[in-house]
N, C-alpha and C positions, 0 to 999 in steps of 0.2 A: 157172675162177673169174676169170681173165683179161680172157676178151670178157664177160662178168658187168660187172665193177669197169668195163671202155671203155664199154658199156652206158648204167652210172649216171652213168658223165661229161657224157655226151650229154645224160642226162633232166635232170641237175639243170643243165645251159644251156638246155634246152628252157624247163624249169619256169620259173626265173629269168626268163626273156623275156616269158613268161605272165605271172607274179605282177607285172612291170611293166609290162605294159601292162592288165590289169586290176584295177589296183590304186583303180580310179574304182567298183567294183563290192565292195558288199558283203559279207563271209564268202569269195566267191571269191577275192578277190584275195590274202586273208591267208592262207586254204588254200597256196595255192600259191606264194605268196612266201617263208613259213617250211618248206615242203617240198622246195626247191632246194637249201637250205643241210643239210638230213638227207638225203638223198640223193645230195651232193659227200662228204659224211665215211663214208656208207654205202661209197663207192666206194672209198674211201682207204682204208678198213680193209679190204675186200676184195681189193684191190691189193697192199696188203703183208702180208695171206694169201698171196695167188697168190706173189707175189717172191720169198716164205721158201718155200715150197714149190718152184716150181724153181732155187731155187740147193740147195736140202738135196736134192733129188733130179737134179741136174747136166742140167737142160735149158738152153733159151734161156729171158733173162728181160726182152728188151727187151719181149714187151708188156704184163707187169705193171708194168713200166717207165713205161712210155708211160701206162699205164690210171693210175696215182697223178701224173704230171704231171700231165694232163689234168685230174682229179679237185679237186687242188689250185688249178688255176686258173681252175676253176668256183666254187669255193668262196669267193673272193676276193668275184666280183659280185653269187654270190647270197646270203651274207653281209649284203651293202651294201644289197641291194633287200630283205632278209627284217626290214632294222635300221632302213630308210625307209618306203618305203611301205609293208611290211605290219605297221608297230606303228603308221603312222598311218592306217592303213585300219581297224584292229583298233580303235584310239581314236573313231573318226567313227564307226565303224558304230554307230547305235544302232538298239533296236527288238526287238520279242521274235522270235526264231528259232522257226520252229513247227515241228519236225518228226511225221510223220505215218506211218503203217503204209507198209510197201514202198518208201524209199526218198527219198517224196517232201517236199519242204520249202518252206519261203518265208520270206520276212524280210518283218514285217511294218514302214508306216511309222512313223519315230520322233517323237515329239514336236516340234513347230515346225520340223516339213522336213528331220527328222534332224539337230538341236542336242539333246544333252541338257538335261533338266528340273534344275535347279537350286532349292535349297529358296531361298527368299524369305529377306531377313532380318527375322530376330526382334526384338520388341520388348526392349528394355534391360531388367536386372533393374531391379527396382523399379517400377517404371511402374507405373500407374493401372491401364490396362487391359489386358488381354492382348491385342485384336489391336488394341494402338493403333500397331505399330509401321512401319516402312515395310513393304509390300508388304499392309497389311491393307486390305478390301475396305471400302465404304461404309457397309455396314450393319454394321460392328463388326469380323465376324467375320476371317478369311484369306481371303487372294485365289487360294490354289492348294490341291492336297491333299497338297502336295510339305513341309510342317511335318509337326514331331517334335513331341507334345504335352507337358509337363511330366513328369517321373517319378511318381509319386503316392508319398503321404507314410507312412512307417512306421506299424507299428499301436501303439498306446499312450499314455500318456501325452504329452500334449504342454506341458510345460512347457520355461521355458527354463532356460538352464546356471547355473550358480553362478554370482554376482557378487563379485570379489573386494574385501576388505575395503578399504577408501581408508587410501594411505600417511599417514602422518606427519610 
């Protein structure tokens, strides 16, 4: 469980390295930049698995030793890169992910070059007309199909509330 836990020290510096340098790419980058950081604490707990096991059975424990230093000071950078660039990769990426039978995938392109689509604003209550508000198109209507339309109105009666009697 030893060379296990040294192993994962290695992969989560490998990964780390990865997730920051393609952190300019799509879903990959975020894959492997939040992967660093679970696979530094994979190793740390396997490490002091290993450690407790040959101190409770009287071997040598310098290299579950060694396998949880190492592990811990993977976890520092890939921490740092999984907190940077893969929440802001994770943020940027837009587009629908299409996965497919056997493996295969694509990210399709996002809306205005990979900006997300933001709804327009709404016309103020009150107003005259509904799309008279900023972002409404010429002919009346909305300029996107990114609007929320009104709720529709309960079924019933529509009368109004009580009006209370005038003080004195």
């Amino acid at each position: 469980m030893g060379i296990l836990s040294l192993l994962l020290a290695f992969a989560a510096g490998i990964l780390c390295l990865l997730g920051l340098l393609t952190a300019v790419i799509p879903v990959v980058g975020t894959v492997l930049a939040f992967s660093a950081p679970l696979a530094a604490l994979a190793g740390v707990c396997l490490g002091g698995v290993s450690w407790s096991r040959a101190r409770r059975e009287r071997r040598a424990v310098e290299l579950p030793v060694v396998a949880v230093m190492l592990n811990v000071m993977a976890f520092v950078p890939a921490l740092t890169v999984a907190l940077t660039c893969g929440v802001c990769n994770a943020m940027l990426s837009s587009g629908p992910i299409k996965v497919q039978r056997f493996g295969s995938w694509s990210v399709g392109a996002g809306v205005d070059g990979g900006l997300p689509l933001f709804p327009t604003s709404q016309a103020p209550l009150g107003s005259a007309r509904v799309g008279s508000g900023a972002g409404a198109a010429p002919d009346g209507g909305l300029a996107t199909e990114a609007t929320i339309p009104p709720p529709s109105l309960p079924a019933g009666p529509r009368t109004p509330p009580p009006v209370a009697p005038p003080a004195e």
